[in-house]
Each structure stands twice: as structure tokens, then as C-alpha cells.
KEFI-922333 format. One record per residue (C-alpha): residue in one letter; x, y, z. Coordinates in nm, 3 decimals, m for minus. Example, Ala and Ser with C-alpha at 12.3 -4.5 7.8 and 13.67 -1.06 7.14 Angstrom:
+------+---------+---------+---------+
: gudo :       x :       y :       z :
+------+---------+---------+---------+
:    a :   1.230 :  m0.450 :   0.780 :
:    s :   1.367 :  m0.106 :   0.714 :
+------+---------+---------+---------+
This chain:
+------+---------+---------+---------+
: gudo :       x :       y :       z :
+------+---------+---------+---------+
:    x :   9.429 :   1.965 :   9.363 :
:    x :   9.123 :   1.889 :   9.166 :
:    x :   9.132 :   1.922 :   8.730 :
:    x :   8.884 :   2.175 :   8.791 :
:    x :   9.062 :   2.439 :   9.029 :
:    x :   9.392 :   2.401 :   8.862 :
:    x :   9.186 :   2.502 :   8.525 :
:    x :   9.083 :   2.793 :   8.705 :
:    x :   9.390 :   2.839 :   8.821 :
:    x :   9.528 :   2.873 :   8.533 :
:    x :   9.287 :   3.124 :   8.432 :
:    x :   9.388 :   3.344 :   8.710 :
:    x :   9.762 :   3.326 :   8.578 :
:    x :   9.654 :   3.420 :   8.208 :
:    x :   9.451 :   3.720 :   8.360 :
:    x :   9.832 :   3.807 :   8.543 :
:    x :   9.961 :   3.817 :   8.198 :
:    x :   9.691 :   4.058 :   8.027 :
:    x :   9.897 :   4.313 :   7.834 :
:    x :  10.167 :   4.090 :   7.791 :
:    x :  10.294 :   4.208 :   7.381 :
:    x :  10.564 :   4.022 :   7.194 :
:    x :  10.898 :   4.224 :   7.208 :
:    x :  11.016 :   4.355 :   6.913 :
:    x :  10.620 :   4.340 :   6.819 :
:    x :  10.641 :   4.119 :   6.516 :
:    x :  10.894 :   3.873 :   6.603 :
:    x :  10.675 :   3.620 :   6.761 :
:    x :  10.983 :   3.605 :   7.025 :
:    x :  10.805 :   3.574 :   7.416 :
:    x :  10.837 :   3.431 :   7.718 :
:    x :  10.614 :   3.143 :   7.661 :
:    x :  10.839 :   3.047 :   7.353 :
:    x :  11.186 :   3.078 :   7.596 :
:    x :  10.984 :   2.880 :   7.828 :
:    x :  10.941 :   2.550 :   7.559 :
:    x :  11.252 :   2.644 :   7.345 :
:    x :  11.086 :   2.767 :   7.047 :
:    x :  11.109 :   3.092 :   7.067 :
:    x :  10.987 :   3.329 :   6.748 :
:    x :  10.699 :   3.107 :   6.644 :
:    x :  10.346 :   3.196 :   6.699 :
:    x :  10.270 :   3.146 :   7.036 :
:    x :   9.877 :   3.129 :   7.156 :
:    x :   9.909 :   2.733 :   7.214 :
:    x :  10.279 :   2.797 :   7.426 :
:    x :  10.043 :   3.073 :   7.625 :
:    x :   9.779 :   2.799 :   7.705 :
:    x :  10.052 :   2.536 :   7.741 :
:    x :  10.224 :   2.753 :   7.932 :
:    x :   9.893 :   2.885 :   8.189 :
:    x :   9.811 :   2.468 :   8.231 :
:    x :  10.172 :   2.368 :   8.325 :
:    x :  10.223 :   2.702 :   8.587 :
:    x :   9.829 :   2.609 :   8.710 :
:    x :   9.949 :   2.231 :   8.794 :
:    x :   9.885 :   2.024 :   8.473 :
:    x :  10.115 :   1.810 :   8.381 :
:    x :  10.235 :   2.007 :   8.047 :
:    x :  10.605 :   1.860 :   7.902 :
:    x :  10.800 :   2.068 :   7.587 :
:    x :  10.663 :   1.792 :   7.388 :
:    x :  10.289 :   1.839 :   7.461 :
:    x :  10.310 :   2.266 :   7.457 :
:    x :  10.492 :   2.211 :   7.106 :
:    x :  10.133 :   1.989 :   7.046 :
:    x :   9.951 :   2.237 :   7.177 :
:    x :  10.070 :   2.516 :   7.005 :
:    x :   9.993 :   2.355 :   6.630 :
:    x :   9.593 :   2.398 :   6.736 :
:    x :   9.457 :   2.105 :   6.481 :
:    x :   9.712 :   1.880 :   6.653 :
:    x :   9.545 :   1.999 :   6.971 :
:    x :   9.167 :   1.923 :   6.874 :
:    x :   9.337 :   1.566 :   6.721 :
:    x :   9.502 :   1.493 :   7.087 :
:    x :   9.151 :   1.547 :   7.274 :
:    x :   8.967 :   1.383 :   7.009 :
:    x :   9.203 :   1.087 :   7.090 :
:    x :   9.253 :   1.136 :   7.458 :
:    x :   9.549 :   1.128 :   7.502 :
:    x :   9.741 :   1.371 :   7.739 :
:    x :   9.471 :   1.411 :   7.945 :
:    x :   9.301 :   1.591 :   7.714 :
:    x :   8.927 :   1.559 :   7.595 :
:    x :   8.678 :   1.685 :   7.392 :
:    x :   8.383 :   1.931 :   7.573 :
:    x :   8.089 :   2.040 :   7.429 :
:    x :   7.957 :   2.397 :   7.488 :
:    x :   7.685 :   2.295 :   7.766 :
:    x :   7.996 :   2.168 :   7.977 :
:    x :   8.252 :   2.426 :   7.900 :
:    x :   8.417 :   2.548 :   8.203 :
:    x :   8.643 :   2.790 :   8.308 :
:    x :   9.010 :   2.685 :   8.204 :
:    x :   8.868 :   2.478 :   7.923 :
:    x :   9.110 :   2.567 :   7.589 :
:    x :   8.940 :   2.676 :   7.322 :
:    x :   8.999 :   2.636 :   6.912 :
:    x :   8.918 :   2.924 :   6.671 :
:    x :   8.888 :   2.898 :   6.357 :
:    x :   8.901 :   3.271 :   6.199 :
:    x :   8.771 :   3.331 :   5.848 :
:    x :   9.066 :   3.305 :   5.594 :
:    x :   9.271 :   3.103 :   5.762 :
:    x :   9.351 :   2.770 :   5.781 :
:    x :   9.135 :   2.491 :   6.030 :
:    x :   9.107 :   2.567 :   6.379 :
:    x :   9.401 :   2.834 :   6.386 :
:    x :   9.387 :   3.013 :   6.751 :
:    x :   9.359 :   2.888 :   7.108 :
:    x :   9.282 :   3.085 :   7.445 :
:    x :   9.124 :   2.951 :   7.794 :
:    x :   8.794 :   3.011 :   7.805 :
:    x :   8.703 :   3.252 :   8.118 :
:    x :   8.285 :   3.275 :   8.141 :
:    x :   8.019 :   3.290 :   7.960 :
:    x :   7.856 :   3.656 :   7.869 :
:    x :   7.544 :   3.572 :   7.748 :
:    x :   7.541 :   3.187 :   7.640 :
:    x :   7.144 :   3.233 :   7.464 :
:    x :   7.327 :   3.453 :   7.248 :
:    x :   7.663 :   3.210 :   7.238 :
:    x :   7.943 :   3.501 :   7.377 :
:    x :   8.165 :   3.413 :   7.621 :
:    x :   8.500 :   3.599 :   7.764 :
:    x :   8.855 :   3.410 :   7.705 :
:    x :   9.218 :   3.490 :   7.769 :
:    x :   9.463 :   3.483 :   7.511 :
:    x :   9.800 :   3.493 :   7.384 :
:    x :   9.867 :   3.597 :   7.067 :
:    x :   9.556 :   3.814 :   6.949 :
:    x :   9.524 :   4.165 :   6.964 :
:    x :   9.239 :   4.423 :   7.073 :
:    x :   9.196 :   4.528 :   6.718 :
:    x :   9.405 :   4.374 :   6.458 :
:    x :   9.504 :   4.007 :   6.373 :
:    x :   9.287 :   3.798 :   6.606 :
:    x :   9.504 :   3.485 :   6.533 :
:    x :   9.834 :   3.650 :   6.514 :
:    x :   9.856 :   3.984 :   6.693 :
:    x :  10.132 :   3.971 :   6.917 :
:    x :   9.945 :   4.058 :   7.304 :
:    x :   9.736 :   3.852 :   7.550 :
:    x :   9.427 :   4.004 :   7.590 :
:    x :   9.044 :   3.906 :   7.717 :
:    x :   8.847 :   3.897 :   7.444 :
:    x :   8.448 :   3.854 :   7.411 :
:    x :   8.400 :   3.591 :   7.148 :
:    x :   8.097 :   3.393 :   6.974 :
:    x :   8.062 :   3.000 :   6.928 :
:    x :   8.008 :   3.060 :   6.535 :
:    x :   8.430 :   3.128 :   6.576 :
:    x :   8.471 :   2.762 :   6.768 :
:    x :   8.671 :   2.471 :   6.673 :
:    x :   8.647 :   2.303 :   6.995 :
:    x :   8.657 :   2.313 :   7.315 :
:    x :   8.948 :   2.067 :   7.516 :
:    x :   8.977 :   2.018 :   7.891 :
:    x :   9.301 :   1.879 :   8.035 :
:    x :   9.257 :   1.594 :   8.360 :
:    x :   9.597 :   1.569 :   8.487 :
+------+---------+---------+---------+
């Protein structure tokens, strides 16, 4: 199958997954976690890792462990390694993982699939992620949810080949 339909593949698993909360909310502790054996941490990397490797990438516990540290992520498509690259916002495509980086937190600390763009004059686009919430902590919040978000929040944006 071609990088590009398994990327949108994986999209259509993360949509599968919408709703999907943390249980007990709080703990970090999630399917995604059980899935890599590291269970409790925060998970919207696992969730991405997790979407690629169910989609058809090739996605190890050592690379979704990468993943999941988001900097590390942006370093490993900066280096190309894994398959992953760097994109740039005119070649963004649907799969594509993107890095947030939220106000008071540290460098490039969240990471959901990027689904289509809303209105790219205006820079908004629609992702899937693990981890966020529909109102509270956008970088920790314990659900997967679609989310309209603006390139002023972006880090990055990584594709995965293989």
C-alpha cells in the first residue's frame, strides 16, 4: 500500500477512537500505553504511534517510545531516520503528525494526525488526537478528540514513508 493511503488510513482509525478518555481520568493509564508497555505516561505520541503502526507503518516499541517524547519526534524527521521527514505546511497531508507547542509549556509538547485543512488563508486545519481535551488541558487532557487548530500552535509537521 502506498505511504499516502496508509496515512489516511490511519486517520480513519484515530477518527474510530474519538471519545476514547483515559480510565481512571488522570492516570494517564490507556490502551495505547498497554499497547508499547508504558502504560500511565502521557500518551498523544503512543496514540499517533499507535494510529501509524495499526494503518501499516512500520512503528516498533522503540520508535512509539520516540514518538511519544514530541522534541525527539521533530529531532527523528529532522534527521530522517525512521522513515520520518520534515513537511512544510504547503505539503501537509492527511496522516501527516503534527507538533504543538502550547503556551507555557515546554518545546513542541503535543502531537495529533493532521485530518484537513479548514480554511488554510486563515491557517486552521482539523486533527485527531490523543491526549487533549474539548475544553481543558490541550496537551494533557486525558480524551482523543478532533480539534480545529491554527499554524501559530505548530512545531512541525512529520510524515512517515514506510
Amino acid at each position: 500500500m502506498h505511504p499516502k493511503n496508509i496515512a489516511a488510513r490511519a486517520v480513519t482509525l484515530a477518527m474510530r477512537d474519538e471519545g476514547y478518555d483515559e480510565n481512571p481520568p488522570g492516570s494517564n493509564l490507556t490502551k495505547f500505553g498497554a499497547e508499547f508497555g508504558q502504560n500511565g505516561v502521557p500518551w498523544c505520541g503512543m496514540a499517533v504511534a499507535s494510529w501509524w503502526k495499526r494503518a501499516g507503518f512500520d512503528v516498533d516499541r522503540n520508535l512509539a517510545l520516540e514518538i511519544d517524547y514530541v522534541p525527539q519526534l521533530l529531532a527523528l524527521a529532522q534527521q530522517r531516520k525512521h522513515g520520518l521527514f520534515p513537511v512544510g505546511k504547503n505539503r501537509v497531508r492527511r496522516g501527516d503528525a503534527v507538533a504543538f507547542d502550547f503556551p507555557g509549556g515546554a518545546r513542541a509538547d503535543h502531537v495529533g494526525l493532521f485530518v484537513r485543512w479548514v480554511d488554510k488563508k486563515r491557517g486552521l486545519f482539523e486533527t485527531i488526537e490523543g491526549n487533549t481535551s474539548k475544553a481543558g488541558s490541550q496537551s494533557n487532557g486525558g480524551m482523543v478528540c478532533v480539534k480545529t487548530r491554527a499554524m501559530f500552535e505548530v512545531a512541525g509537521f512529520v510524515r512517515k514513508r514506510k
